[in-house]
MARZA-705705 format. One record per residue (C-alpha): x negated, y, z; chain. Coordinates in steps of 0.1 Angstrom, whole numbers, plus 5000, padded with zeros to 4 digits. Example, Ala and Ser with C-alpha at 12.3 -4.5 7.8 and 13.67 -1.06 7.14 Angstrom:
<nodes>
[node [4877,4955,5078],A]
[node [4863,4989,5071],A]
</nodes>
This chain:
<nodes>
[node [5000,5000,5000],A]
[node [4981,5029,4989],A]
[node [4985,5056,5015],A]
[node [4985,5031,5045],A]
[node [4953,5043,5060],A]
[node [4964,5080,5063],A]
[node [4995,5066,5078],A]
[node [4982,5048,5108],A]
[node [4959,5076,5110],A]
[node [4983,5101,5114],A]
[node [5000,5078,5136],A]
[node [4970,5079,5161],A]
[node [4969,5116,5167],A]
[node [5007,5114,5176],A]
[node [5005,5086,5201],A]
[node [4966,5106,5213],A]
[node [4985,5138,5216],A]
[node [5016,5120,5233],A]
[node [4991,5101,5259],A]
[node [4967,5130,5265],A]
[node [5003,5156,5274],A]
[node [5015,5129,5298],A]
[node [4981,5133,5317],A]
[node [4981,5171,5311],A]
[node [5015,5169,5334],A]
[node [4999,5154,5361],A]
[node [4965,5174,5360],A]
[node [4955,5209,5378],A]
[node [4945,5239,5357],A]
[node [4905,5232,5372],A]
[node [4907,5191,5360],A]
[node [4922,5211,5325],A]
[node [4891,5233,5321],A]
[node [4867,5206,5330],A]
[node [4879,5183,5306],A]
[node [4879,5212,5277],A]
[node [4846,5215,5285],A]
[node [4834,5176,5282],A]
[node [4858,5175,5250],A]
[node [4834,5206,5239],A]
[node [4801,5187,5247],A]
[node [4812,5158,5229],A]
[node [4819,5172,5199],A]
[node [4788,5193,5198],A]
[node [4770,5157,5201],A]
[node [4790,5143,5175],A]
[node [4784,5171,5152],A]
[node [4746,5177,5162],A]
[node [4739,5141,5155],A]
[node [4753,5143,5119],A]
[node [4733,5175,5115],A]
[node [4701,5166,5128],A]
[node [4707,5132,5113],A]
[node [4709,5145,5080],A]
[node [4680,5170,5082],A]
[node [4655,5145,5093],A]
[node [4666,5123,5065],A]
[node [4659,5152,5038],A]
[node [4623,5161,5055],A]
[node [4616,5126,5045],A]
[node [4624,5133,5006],A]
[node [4603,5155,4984],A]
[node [4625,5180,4974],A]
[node [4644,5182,5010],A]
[node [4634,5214,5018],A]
[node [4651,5226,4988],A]
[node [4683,5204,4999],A]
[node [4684,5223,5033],A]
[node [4677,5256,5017],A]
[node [4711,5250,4994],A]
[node [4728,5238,5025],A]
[node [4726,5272,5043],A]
[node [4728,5293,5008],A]
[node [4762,5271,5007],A]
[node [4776,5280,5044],A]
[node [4764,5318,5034],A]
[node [4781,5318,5002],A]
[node [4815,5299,5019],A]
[node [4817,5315,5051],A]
[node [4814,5350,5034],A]
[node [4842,5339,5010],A]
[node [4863,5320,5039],A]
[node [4861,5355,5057],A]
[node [4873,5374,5026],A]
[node [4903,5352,5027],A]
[node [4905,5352,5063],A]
[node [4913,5314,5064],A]
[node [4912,5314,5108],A]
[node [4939,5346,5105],A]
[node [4961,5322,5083],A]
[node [4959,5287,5101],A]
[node [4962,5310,5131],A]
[node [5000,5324,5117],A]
[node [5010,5290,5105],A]
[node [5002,5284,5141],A]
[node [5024,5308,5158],A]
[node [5049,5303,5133],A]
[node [5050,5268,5143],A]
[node [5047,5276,5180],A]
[node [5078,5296,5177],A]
[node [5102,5272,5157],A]
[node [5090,5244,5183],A]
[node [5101,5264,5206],A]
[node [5067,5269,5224],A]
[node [5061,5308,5232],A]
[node [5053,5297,5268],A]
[node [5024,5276,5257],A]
[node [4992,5302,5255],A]
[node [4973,5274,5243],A]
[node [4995,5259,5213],A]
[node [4971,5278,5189],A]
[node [4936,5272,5201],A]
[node [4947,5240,5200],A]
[node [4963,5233,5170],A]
[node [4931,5254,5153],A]
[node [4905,5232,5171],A]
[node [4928,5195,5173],A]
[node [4928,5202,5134],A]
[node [4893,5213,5119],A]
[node [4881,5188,5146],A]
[node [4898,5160,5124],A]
[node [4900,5173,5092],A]
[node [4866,5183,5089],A]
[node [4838,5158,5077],A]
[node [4830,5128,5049],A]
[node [4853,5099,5063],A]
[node [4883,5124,5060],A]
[node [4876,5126,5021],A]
[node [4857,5091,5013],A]
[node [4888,5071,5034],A]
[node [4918,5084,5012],A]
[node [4894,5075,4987],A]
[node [4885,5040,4991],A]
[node [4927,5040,5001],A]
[node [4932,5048,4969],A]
[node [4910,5030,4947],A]
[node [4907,4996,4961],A]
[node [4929,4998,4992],A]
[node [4903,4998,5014],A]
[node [4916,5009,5048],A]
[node [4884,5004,5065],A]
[node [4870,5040,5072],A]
[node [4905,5053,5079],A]
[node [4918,5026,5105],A]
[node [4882,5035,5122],A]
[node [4887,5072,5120],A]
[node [4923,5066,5131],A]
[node [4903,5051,5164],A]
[node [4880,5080,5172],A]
[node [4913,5106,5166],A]
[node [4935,5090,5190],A]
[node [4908,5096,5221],A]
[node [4896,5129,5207],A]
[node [4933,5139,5199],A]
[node [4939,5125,5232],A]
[node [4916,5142,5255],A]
[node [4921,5178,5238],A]
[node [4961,5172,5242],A]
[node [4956,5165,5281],A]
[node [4938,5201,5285],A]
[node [4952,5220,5255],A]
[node [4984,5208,5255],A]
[node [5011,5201,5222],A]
[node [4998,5226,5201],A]
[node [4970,5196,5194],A]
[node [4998,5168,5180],A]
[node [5007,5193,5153],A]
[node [4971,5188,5143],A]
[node [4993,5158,5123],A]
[node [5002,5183,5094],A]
[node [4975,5196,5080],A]
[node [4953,5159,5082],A]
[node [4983,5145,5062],A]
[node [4985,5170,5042],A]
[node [4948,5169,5033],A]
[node [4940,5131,5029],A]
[node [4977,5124,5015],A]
[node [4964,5149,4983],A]
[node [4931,5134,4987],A]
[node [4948,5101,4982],A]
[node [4968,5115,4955],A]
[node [4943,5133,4931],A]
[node [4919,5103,4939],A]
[node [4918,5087,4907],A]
[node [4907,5124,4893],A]
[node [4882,5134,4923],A]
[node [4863,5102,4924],A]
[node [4844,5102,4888],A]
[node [4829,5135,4905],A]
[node [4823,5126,4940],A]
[node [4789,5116,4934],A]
[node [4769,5104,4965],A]
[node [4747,5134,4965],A]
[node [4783,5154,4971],A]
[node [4794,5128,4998],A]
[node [4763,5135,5016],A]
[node [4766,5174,5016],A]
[node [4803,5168,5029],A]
[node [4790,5148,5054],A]
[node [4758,5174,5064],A]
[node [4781,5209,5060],A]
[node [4813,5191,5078],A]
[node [4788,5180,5109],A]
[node [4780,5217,5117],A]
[node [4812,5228,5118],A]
[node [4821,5206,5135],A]
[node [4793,5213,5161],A]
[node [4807,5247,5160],A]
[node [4841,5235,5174],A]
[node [4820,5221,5200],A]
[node [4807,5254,5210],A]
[node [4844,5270,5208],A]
[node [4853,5244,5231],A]
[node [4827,5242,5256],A]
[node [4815,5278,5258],A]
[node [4850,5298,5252],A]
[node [4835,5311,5220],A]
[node [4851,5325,5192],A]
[node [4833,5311,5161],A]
[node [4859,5314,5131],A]
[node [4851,5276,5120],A]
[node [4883,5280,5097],A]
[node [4865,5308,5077],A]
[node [4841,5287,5067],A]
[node [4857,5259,5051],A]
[node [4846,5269,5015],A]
[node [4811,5258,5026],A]
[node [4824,5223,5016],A]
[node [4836,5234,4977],A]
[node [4797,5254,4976],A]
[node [4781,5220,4990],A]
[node [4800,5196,4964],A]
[node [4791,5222,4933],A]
[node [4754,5223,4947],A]
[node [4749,5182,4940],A]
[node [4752,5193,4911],A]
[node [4721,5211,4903],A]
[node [4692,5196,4892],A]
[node [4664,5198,4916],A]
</nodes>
């Protein structure tokens, strides 16, 4: 069933999201900010050891400097564009907007977490190669995996930032189910050179959610989504 993976995956963050608000019930504001800030640390691993992962792999190849060097003209080039659009401003209305038709104006933390729950699943390689392999061959592997790592990370940011975090739900199936869609198009071009830079640029984002989360930062992650359309056209170029 082609589609399947996103399914279940989508499933997860609702049954995370459902756990982590029972807890939230039952929790003191102090337990709240204490577990925002572990949520924040292990993020900031998870997207540090992509990261560094990646880098050390490129010192090892002869043109990696270069590679790194197109990396950081990318998140220039995308986060300048991300901020023309204003990306954060715009996931940040659809927010309220939804925080208002669910009825949620007394939740002060629907948005931060809905902003943060979302780029913190939607960002990186497995949530473009899974609706991929879905697609193609019906492999569900990466996404029933991914599916696993949401539900506790969906979990744990629901039990300190609340519902806003199950909504997260829309914009992942959104993403993957067009992924899944327009695979048959995407994949002649998804060379591995393009899965890698996904992999590299979507890592330090995601470290920068991290920060958000841990160090009550404001670091408009959103804003610099077009890093990921610079990093794809950049396997491109000969080097």
């Amino acid at each position: 069933m082609t589609g399947l993976g996103t399914v279940v995956n989508c499933a997860a963050v609702i049954v995370g999201a459902l756990i982590g608000m029972l807890f939230k019930k039952a929790l003191k504001e102090r337990f709240c900010e204490l577990i925002t800030q572990s949520m924040g640390l292990a993020v900031i691993f998870i997207g540090a050891a992509g990261g560094v992962g990646r880098i050390i792999e490129l010192n090892k190849t002869e043109n990696g400097t270069v590679q790194i060097v197109m990396m950081v003209l990318a998140f220039t080039l995308g986060s300048f564009f991300g901020e023309l659009i204003n990306i954060q401003h715009l996931t940040e209305r659809f927010a309220s907007w939804l925080k208002v038709k669910t009825k949620s104006e007394n939740d002060n933390g629907f948005v931060s977490g809905f902003v943060s729950a979302s780029l913190t699943i939607c960002v990186g390689a497995m949530a473009v190669i899974g609706p991929i392999q879905d697609a193609l061959s019906h492999d569900y592997s990466t996404l029933f995996t991914k599916a696993v790592l949401d539900l506790v990370i969906i979990m744990v940011m629901a039990s300190a930032m609340g519902k806003g975090t199950a909504f997260s739900v829309i914009p992942l199936a959104a993403i993957q189910g067009s992924i899944t869609l327009i695979a048959k198009l995407v994949e002649p071009y998804l060379t591995q050179s393009a899965v890698t830079n996904i992999s590299f640029v979507g890592s330090m984002m995601i470290f920068c959610v991290g920060v958000n989360l841990m160090f009550d930062k404001k670091i408009r992650v959103a804003n610099m989504l077009p890093t990921i359309i610079f990093s794809v056209a950049f396997s491109f170029i000969p080097i």
